[in-house]
C-alpha positions in Angstrom: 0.0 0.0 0.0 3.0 2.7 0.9 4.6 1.6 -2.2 1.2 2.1 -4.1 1.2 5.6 -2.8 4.4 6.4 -3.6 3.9 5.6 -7.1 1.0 7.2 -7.3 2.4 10.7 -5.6 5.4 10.7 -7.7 3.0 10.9 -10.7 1.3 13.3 -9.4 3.7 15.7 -9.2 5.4 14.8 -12.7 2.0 15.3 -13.9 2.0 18.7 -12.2 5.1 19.9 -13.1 5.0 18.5 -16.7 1.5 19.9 -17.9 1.8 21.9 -21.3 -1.1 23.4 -23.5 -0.7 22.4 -27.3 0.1 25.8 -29.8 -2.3 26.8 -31.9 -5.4 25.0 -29.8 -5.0 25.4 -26.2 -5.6 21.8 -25.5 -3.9 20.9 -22.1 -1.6 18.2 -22.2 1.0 16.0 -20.6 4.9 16.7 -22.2 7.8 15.3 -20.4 9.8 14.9 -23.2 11.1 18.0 -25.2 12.2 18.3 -29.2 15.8 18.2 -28.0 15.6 14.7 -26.6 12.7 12.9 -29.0 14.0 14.7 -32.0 17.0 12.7 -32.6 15.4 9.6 -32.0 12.8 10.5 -34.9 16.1 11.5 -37.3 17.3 8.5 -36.7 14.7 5.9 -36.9 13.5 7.8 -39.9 17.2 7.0 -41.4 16.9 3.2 -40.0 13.4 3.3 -42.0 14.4 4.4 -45.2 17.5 2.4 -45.4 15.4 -0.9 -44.6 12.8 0.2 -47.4 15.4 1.7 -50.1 13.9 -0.8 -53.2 10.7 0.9 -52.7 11.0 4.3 -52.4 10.4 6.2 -55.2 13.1 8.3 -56.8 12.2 12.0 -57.2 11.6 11.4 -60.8 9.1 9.1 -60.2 5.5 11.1 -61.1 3.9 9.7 -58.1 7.1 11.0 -56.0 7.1 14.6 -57.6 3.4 14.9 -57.0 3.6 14.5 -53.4 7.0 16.0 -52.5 5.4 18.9 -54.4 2.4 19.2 -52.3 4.1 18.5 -49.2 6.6 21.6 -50.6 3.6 23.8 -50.3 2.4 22.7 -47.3 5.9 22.9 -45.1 5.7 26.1 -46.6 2.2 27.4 -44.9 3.0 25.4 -42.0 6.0 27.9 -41.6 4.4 30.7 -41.9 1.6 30.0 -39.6 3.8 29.0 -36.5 6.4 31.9 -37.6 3.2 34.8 -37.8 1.3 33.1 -34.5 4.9 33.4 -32.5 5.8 29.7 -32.5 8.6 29.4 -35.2 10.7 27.9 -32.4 9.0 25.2 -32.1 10.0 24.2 -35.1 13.1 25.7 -35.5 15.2 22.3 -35.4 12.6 20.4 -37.8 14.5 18.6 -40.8 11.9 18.5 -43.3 11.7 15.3 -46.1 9.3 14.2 -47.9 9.6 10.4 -49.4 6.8 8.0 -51.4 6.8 4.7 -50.5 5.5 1.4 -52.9 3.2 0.5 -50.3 -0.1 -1.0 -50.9 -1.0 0.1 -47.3 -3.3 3.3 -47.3 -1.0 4.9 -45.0 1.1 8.1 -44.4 2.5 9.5 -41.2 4.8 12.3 -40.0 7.5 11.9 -37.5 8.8 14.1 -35.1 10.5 16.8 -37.2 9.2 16.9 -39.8 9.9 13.5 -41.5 7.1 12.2 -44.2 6.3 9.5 -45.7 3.2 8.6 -48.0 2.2 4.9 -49.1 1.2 4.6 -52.4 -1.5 2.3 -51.4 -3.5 5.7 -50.1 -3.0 7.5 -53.8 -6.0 6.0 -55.4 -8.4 7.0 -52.1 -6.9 10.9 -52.2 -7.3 10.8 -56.4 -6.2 14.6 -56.4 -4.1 17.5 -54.9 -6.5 18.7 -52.3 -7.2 15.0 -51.0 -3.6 14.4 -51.0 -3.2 17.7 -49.0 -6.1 16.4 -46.8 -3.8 13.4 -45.1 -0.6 14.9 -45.3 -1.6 18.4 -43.4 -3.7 16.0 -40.8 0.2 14.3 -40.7 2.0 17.0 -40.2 -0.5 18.8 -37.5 0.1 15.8 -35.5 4.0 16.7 -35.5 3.4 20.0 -34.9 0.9 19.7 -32.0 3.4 17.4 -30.4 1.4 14.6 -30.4 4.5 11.8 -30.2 5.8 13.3 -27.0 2.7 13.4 -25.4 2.0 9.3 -26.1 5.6 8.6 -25.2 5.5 10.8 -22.1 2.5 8.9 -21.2 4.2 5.3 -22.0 6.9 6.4 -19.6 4.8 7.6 -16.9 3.3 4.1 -17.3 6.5 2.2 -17.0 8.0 4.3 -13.9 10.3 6.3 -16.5 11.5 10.4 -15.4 13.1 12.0 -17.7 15.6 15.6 -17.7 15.9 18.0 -19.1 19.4 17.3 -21.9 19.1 13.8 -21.7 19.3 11.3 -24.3 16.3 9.3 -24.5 17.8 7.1 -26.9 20.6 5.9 -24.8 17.9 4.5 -22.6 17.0 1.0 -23.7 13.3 1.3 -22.1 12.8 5.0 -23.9 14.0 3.7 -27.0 11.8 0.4 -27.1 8.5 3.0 -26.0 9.5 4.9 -29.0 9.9 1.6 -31.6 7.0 0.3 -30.7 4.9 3.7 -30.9 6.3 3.6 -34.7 6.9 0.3 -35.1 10.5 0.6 -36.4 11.9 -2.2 -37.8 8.5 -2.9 -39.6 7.0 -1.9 -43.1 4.3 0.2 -41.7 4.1 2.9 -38.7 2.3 1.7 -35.9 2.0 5.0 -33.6 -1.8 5.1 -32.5 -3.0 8.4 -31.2 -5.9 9.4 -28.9 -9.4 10.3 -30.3 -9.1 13.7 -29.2 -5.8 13.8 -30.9 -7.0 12.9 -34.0 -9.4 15.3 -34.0 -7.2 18.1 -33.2 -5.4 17.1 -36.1 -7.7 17.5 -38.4 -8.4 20.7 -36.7 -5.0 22.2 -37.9 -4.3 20.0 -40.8 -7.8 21.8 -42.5 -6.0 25.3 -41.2 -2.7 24.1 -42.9 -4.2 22.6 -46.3 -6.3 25.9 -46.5 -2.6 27.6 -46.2 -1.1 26.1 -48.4 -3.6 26.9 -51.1 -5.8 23.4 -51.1 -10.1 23.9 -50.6 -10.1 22.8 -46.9 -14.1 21.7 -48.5 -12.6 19.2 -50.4 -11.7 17.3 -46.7 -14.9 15.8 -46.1 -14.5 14.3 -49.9 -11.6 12.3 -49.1 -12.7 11.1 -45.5 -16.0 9.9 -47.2 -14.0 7.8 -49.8 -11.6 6.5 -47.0 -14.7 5.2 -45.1 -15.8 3.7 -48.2 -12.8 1.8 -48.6 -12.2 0.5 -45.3 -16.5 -0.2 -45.5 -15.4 -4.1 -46.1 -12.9 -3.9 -42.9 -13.9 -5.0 -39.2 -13.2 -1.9 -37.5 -14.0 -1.7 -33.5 -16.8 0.4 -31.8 -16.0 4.2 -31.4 -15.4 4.0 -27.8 -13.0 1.0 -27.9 -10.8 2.5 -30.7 -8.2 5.5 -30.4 -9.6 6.5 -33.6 -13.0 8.9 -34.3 -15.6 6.8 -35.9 -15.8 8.0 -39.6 -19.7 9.7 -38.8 -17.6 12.0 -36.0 -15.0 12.6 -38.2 -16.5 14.2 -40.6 -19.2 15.8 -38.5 -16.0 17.5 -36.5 -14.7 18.2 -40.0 -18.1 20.4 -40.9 -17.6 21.9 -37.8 -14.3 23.1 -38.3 -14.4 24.2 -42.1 -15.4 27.9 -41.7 -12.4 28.1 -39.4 -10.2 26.7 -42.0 -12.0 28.8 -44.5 -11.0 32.0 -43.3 -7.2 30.8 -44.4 -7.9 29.7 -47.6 -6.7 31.7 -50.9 -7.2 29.8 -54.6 
């Protein structure tokens, strides 16, 4: 029982002392790792993943590739200038942007701590255009930019007994580093970090904000969403409050609700 309590009051206080609110939406959350410490760990399993995948990423050439990197290019670009004009450039200031297609049939993309991209072909059919495409990959990048890998992994630690300080290397820490592989499931084809329902949401929240940026009909979202539900119609997906993920009727309710927001960005 004294042990119990122990545990319990030492999280407690790192809860206390490690409580954040997320730029751009105010969102309270729990951040006990910082970009110095999880950002490496991103560069390099972003390196480790690339290297392990070389014979099917695309070349730059590739017209699949040049498509994405180029809509990627535009949206790096708004994302800068949104956290630059709303006093949060340094928060990014140490991000490593790259943008890299993957043969893939796995309708997929993610975005790793600073700034590191990757799309599966397997999602190209399901975006079909520009704006679709600028539909995942802003929802990618917003959850990079909202921090939302630090705050799982800050939980995962929390959960194992793990502190952490301030200029220490998290990869040098055999427990950190495993959190971190499995949240992204390095050493595997496909990204495995699951995010919070809430998180999610707050992701499509920005990415709408970011795509409208970046020039892309933040209208077009609900578009894509309703084809992604269509082709995952045949898969056995849980109920909405046993998943991390929104059900695909909140989703793009939340999306409605959000669009004049992300209208107000939006220049053709």
């Amino acid at each position: 029982m004294k042990k119990l309590f122990l545990t319990a009051s030492v999280a407690g206080v790192l809860l206390f002392n490690s409580c954040s609110t997320v730029p751009l939406t105010g969102r309270s959350r729990f951040d006990l790792v910082s970009n110095d410490q999880v950002l490496p760990m991103a560069f390099q399993a972003y390196s480790t993943f690339l290297t392990e995948n070389k014979t099917t990423v695309l070349p730059a050439s590739n017209a699949q590739a040049l498509k994405v990197k180029t809509v990627g290019s535009r949206l790096i670009t708004a994302v800068k200038s949104y956290m630059n004009s709303n006093n949060y450039g340094n928060l990014i200031a140490d991000y490593q942007w790259e943008v890299n297609v993957v043969q893939n049939n796995e309708k997929n993309a993610w975005c790793m701590p600073g700034g590191k991209i990757v799309v599966y072909t397997g999602i190209l059919p399901i975006t079909q255009d520009d704006a679709g495409l600028a539909t995942v990959m802003g929802h990618e990048i917003a959850h990079a930019i909202a921090g939302h890998s630090a705050e799982r992994m800050s939980q995962e630690m929390v959960a194992q007994g793990i502190g952490a300080a301030a200029g220490v290397a998290l990869s040098k820490n055999p427990k950190t580093q495993s959190i971190f592989n499995t949240l992204y499931g390095v050493g595997t084809p496909v990204a495995m970090l699951k995010f919070s329902r809430n998180q999610e949401l707050e992701a499509d929240r920005l990415g709408l904000i970011f795509m409208a940026m970046a020039g892309y009909n933040p209208q077009n979202a609900t578009s894509f969403w309703n084809r992604m539900s269509a082709a995952s119609a045949g898969a056995q997906k849980p109920a909405e409050f046993l998943s991390t993920h929104p059900s695909d009727a909140t989703r793009i309710a939340q999306i409605q609700k959000y669009l004049p927001e992300a209208q107000q960005y939006y220049k053709k």
